[in-house]
N, C-alpha and C positions, 0 to 999 in steps of 0.2 A: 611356594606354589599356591594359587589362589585356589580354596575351596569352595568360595561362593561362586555359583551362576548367573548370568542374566540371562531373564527369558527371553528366548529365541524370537519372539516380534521383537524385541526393543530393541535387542543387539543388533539386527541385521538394519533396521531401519535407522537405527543413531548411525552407524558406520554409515549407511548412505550418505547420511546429512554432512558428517564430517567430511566425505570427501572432498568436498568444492569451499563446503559454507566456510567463511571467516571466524567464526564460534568456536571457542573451543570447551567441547564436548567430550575431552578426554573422559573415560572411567576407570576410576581405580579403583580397588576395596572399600574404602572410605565414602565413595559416593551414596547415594542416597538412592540411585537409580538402582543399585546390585539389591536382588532379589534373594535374600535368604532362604533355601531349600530344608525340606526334612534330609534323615538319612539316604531318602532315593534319590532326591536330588529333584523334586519331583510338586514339592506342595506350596505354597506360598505362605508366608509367617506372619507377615505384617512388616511396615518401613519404621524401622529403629531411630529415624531421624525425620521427622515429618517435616520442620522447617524449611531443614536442609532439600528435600524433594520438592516442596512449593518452591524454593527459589530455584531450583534446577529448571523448573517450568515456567515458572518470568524470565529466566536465563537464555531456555531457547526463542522464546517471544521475541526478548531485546534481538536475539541475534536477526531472525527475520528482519525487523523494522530495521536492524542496521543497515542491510545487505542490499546491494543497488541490483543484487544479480536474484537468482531463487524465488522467493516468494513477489517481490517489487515487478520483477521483470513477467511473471507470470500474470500478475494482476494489472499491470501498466503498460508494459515493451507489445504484449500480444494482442493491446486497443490499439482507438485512434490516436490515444494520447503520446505515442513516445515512437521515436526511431531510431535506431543507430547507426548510420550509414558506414563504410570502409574508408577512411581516410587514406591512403597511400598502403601502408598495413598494418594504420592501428584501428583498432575497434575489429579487427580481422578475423579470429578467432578462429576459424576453419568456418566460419557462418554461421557460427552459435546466434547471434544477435537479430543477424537478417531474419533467419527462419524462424523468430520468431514473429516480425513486423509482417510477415509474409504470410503466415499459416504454414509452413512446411514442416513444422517440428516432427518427430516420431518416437517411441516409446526406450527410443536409449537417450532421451536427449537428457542433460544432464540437469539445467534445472528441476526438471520435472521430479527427476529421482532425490534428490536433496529433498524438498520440501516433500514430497512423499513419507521419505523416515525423518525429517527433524518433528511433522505435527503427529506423526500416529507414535514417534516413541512418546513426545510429550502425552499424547491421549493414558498410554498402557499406566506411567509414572503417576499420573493420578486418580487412575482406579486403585490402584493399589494406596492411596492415601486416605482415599474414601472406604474402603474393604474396614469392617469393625474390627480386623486383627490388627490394625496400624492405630488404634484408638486416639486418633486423631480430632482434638476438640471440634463443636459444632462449626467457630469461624471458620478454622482450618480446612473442613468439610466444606463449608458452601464456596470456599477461595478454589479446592479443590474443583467442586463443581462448574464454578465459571470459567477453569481453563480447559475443563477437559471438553466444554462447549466448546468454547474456541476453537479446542483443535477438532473436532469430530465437523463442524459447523465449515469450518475451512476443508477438511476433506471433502466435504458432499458437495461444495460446492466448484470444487477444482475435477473431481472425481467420481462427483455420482455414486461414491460407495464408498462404505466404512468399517475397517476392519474391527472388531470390535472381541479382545480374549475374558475372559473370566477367568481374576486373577486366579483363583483358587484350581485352575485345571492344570493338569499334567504340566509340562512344558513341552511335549512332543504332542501338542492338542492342537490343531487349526481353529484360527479365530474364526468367529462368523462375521459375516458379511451383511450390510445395512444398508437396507438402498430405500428410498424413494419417501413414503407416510412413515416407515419404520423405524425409519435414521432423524425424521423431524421431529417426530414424537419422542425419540429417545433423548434428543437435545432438548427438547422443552422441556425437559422434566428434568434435564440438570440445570437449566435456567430460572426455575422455578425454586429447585433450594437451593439454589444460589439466592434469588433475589428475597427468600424467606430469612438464609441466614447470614446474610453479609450485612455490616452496617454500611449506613447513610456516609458519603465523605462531608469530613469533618474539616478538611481545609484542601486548601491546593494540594499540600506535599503529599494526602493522602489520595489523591484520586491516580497516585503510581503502581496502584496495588489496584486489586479487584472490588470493587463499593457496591452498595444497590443500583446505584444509577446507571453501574455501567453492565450489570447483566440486564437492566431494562431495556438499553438500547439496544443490548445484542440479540433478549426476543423481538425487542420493533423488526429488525432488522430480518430476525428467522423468519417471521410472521409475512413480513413484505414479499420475500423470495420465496414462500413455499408453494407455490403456484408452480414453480419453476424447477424445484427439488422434486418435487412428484408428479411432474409432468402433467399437471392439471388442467392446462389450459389457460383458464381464465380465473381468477383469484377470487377465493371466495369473501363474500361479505363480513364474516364473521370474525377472518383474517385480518381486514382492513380495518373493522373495527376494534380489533388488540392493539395493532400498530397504535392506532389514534391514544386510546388509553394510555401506553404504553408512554409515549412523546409528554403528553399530556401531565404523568407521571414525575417526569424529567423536567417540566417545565420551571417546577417549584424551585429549581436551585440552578439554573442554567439560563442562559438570555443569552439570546445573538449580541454581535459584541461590535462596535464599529472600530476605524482603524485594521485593515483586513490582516496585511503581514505584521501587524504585529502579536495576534493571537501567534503568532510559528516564532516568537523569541521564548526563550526559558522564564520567562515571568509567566505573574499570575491573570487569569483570565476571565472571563463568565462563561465563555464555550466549552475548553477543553474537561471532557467526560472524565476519559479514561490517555494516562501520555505512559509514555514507557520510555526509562533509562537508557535510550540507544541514540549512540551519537549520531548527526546529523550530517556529517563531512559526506558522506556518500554524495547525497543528496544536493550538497552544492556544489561539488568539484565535477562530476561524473559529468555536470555539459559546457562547464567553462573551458573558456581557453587558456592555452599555459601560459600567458603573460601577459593576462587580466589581472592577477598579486602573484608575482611568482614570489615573494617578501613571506607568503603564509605559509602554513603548514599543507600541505594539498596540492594548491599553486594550479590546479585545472587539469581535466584529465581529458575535454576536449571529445567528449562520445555524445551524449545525449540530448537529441532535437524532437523538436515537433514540427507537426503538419502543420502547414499554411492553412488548411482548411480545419484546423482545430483553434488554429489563433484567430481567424475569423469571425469563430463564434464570438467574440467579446465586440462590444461597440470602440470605435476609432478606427482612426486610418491604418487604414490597410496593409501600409510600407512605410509607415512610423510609428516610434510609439516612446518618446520622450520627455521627459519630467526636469522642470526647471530645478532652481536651486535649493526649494522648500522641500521638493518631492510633489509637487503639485502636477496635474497631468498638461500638458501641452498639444496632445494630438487627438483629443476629445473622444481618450479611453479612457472607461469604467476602472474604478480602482482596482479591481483583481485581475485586471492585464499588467497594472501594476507601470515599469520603463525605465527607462536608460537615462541615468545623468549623463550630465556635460564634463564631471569632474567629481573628484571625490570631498570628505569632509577633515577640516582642520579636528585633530585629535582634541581640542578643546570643548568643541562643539560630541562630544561622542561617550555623554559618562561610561565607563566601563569598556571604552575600547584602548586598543593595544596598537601600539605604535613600533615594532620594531624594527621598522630598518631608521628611526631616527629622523624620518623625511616633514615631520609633522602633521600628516595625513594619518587618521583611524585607517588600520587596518582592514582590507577590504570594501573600504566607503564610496569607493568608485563602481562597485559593482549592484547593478537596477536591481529590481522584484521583477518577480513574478514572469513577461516573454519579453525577452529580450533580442531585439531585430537592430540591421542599421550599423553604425560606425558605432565602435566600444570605445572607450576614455580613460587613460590615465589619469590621476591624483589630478595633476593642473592642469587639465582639460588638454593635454596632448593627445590625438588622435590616435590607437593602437594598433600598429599593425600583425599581422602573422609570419607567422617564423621566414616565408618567401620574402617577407618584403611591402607584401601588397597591402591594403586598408584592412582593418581589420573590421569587415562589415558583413554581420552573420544576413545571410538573405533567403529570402524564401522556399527557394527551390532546392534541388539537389541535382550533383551528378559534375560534371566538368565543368571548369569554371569557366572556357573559351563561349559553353551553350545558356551560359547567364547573361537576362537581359540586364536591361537599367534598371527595372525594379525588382531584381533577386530571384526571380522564376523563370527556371532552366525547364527548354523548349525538349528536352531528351535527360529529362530525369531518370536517376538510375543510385542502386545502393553501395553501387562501388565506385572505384574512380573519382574520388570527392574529392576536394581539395579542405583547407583547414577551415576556412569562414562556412561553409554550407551549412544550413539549418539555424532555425529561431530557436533559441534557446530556454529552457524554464528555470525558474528559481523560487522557491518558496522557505528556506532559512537563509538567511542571509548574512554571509562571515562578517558584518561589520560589527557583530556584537557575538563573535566566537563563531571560530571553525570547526572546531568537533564539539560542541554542545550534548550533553545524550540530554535530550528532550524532544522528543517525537508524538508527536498526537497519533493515537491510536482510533478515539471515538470522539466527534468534537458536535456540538449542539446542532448547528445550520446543517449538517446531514440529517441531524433527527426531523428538526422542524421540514428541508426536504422532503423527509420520508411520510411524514404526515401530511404534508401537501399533497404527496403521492399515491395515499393512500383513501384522501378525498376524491380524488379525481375518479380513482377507482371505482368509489364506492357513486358514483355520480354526481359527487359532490362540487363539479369545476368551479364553483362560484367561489366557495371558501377556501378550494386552492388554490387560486389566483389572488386572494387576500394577502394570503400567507408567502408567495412568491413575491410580490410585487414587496412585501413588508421588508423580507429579505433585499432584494435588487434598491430599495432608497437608502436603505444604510452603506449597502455598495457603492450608491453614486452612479446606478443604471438608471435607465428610462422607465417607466410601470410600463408591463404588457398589458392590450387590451381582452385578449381573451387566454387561454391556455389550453396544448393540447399533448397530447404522449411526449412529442419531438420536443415540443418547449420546457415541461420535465427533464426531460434526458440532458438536454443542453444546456439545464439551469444548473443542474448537477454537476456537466462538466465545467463550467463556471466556476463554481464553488469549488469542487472538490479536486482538481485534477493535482495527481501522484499522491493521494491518499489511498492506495490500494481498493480502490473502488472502481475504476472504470471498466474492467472486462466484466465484472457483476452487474452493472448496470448496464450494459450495452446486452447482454443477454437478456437481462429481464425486458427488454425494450425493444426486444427481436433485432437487433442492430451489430450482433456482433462478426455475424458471417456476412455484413454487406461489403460490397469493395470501397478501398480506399487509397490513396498515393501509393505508388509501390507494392502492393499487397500482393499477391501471384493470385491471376486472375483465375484459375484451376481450381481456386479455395473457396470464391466469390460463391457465396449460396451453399455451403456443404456445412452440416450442420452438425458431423463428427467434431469439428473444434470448439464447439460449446464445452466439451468435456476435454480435459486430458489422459490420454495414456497410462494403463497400471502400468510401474516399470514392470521389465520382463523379471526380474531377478525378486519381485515379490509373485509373479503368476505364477512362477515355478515353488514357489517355498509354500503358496496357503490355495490350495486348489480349489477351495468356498471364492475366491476373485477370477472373475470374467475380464477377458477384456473389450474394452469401450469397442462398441460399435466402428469401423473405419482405422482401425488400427490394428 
């Protein structure tokens, strides 16, 4: 019979996480997470294994980054970047996915509750790392430090508030609760000995762990949004000018990097900040179709589209977007729309690629970057069809395939009733050089420089960030803008950044996230409660210091 405890926020919030998340968060004796009591049962001791709790806390990280559902879908599925329409009755789920493209979610929905206890147990795991009874070296302390930003940093910003216990009380103690200047300030100051006591990375392999450079980002980042955290309005100057420092900081070892999708292969880069060990198969299977490679591991699971008026934003045509045999663009789009070969690539041409069905073809080599619209291609440029029969040509629209015109957009768009080709599809790791890769960028340079861009504009500064955009957009192989304004920010971001769990954060800070958009439920259009998420019910009832959100 176990003697040890775990305190009552951790336990009841891991079990959350565990119930959906792919993670496994088992805890047994031995873990690092179990809180050693006095004889009451009552006092907090110190963690008897500190390593072992810092990786329990990159542990839950990777699993978020893995997960196409929880943190991914909350940050992505609930913009303009992602949809998942019902295909016959996959992607079905009882409506888990629509409600969220829609804004209709509510406070049992079940992402919500996962990512609720996977980031606040990781929060409580490294207080107790940082507490002087776990005498936990200085590094340890500031690694300490910059995850329990992370998580506290991601509560505030999903939830407007932050449970926050002190290990050393009771266990039958309600945490307190952090809302608004309180909860920035108290991140800043775990950013702060973070970025006092963490080293500099010293090569690629070590920027997988927590560095200086990558808690600098994460103040740029606190600093950018705390306009927004504390309901301020309008972002203060002082603010803007940390961001800039901060970027500025990070400049000395980081450079935008040309060659776009190839910063997202497992090699080394000059972007990527901070990457974390979580495979990537998610991420490319979750919008392919199943007999795109069905030869691979994955083989396409045929869910995940985007708006036409998201593929838009990139320059080229409209109802093409096709790359010859080099990978060169054909439909006079900008590298990060990325496109569709005609065929895939002879395994000899493909160092490091994997050939198993024996066909001669790298594995995967038929499948484009980046939005993929239009008729899809076998190995020898066989045209691909879907399991009916019919072309296999993802098209613009949504909804019955009888209401699709010639060019892909359906006159009575709708989230069910789809057939298998509906929606453009994204891609940004690419199985031609490994289907479950764990290498995931978490913080990568071009958001930084973004954010300083962003943080000029702010400060009144449009001249120099239109410098800094346009600098960005030639390495892309875009056009220079002639002038820059809020919307051209937003849209350069989603450019760059899209499914880097970034887009619902920037569509807030940009007033953008409650406008309507394809399919959205017009009832949601302007309501300003979905800024924020729902406390689950099953944490209002356990810590009575939690309100819940406004509209919920």
């Amino acid at each position: 019979m176990r003697t040890n405890r775990l305190n009552l926020f951790l336990s009841l919030s891991a079990a959350a996480f565990v119930a959906v998340s792919c993670t496994d968060l088992e805890v047994t004796e031995t873990d690092s997470v179990i809180t050693p009591a006095d004889a009451n049962g009552s006092t907090f001791v110190g963690v008897a294994d500190v390593e072992g709790a810092l990786n329990s806390g990159y542990g839950t990280i990777n699993g978020l980054y893995t997960d196409q559902a929880n943190y991914y879908a909350l940050q992505e599925v609930t913009a303009d970047s992602y949809l998942i329409p019902t295909r016959g009755s996959d992607w079905g789920d009882n409506g888990l996915w629509r409600q969220l493209h829609q804004h209709e979610w509510n406070a049992t929905q079940a992402f919500v509750g996962n990512v609720w206890g996977g980031v606040n147990g990781l929060q409580l795991v490294m207080s107790e790392v940082i507490d002087a009874q776990s005498n936990a070296s200085s590094t340890q302390k500031a690694e300490a430090h910059f995850l329990r930003a992370w998580s506290m940093m991601t509560t505030l910003d999903l939830f407007g508030q932050v449970p926050v216990r002190d290990v050393t009380l009771a266990l039958a103690s309600f945490p307190e609760v952090l809302t608004g200047a309180d909860a920035v300030a108290f991140i800043a100051g775990d950013l702060d000995a973070a970025i006092s006591g963490l080293p500099a990375a010293s090569d690629f392999a070590s920027r997988e762990k927590a560095t200086k450079e990558a808690a600098q980002f994460m103040k740029a980042r606190l600093m950018l949004n705390k306009h927004i955290f504390t309901n301020a309005g309008a972002p203060d100057a002082s603010d803007m000018a940390a961001v800039i420092s901060l970027v500025d900081a990070i400049s000395g070892s980081h450079s935008l990097q040309s060659g776009y999708f190839d910063i997202f292969r497992d090699t080394e880069d000059s972007e990527t900040i901070w990457w974390v060990p979580a495979s990537v198969g998610n991420n490319i299977w979750n919008g392919m179709h199943y007999n795109m490679a069905p030869e691979m591991a994955g083989g396409g699971w045929n869910g995940f589209s985007t708006l036409a008026e998201y593929y838009d934003l990139f320059e080229g045509d409209p109802f093409s977007n096709n790359v010859d045999e080099m990978g060169m663009a054909v439909d006079g789009q900008e590298e990060r729309r990325g496109g569709v070969p005609s065929g895939g690539k002879l395994i000899g041409d493909v160092p490091g690629g994997s050939d198993g069905n024996g066909d001669g073809y790298a594995d995967g080599s038929n499948i484009g970057n980046g939005f993929l619209i239009g008729q899809q291609y076998n190995y020898d440029g066989t045209p691909l069809q879907q399991r009916q029969g019919r072309p296999l040509n993802f098209t613009r629209g949504f909804g019955k395939f009888e209401n699709l015109d010639t060019n892909g957009n359906n006159s009575s768009p709708e989230l069910i009733n789809n057939p298998e080709e509906t929606g453009i599809r994204v891609i940004k790791y690419n199985p031609t050089y490994g289907a479950f890769t764990n290498h995931k960028i978490a913080f990568r340079y071009a958001d930084a420089h973004l954010m300083k861009a962003e943080a000029l504009h702010r400060s009144g500064n449009s001249g120099q960030a239109l410098t800094l955009v346009n600098e960005l957009r030639s390495i892309r192989g875009a056009q220079a803008l002639g002038s820059i304004s809020d919307q051209d920010l937003l849209d350069e971001r989603g450019r760059e950044l899209y499914g880097e769990f970034v887009r619902r954060t920037d569509m807030i800070r940009f007033g953008q996230y409650t406008r309507g958009w394809e399919l959205k439920a017009s009832a949601s259009v302007g309501d300003t409660k979905w800024n924020k998420f729902p406390i689950p019910l099953s944490q209002l009832a356990l810590n009575p210091n939690l309100t819940q959100n406004p509209g919920y």
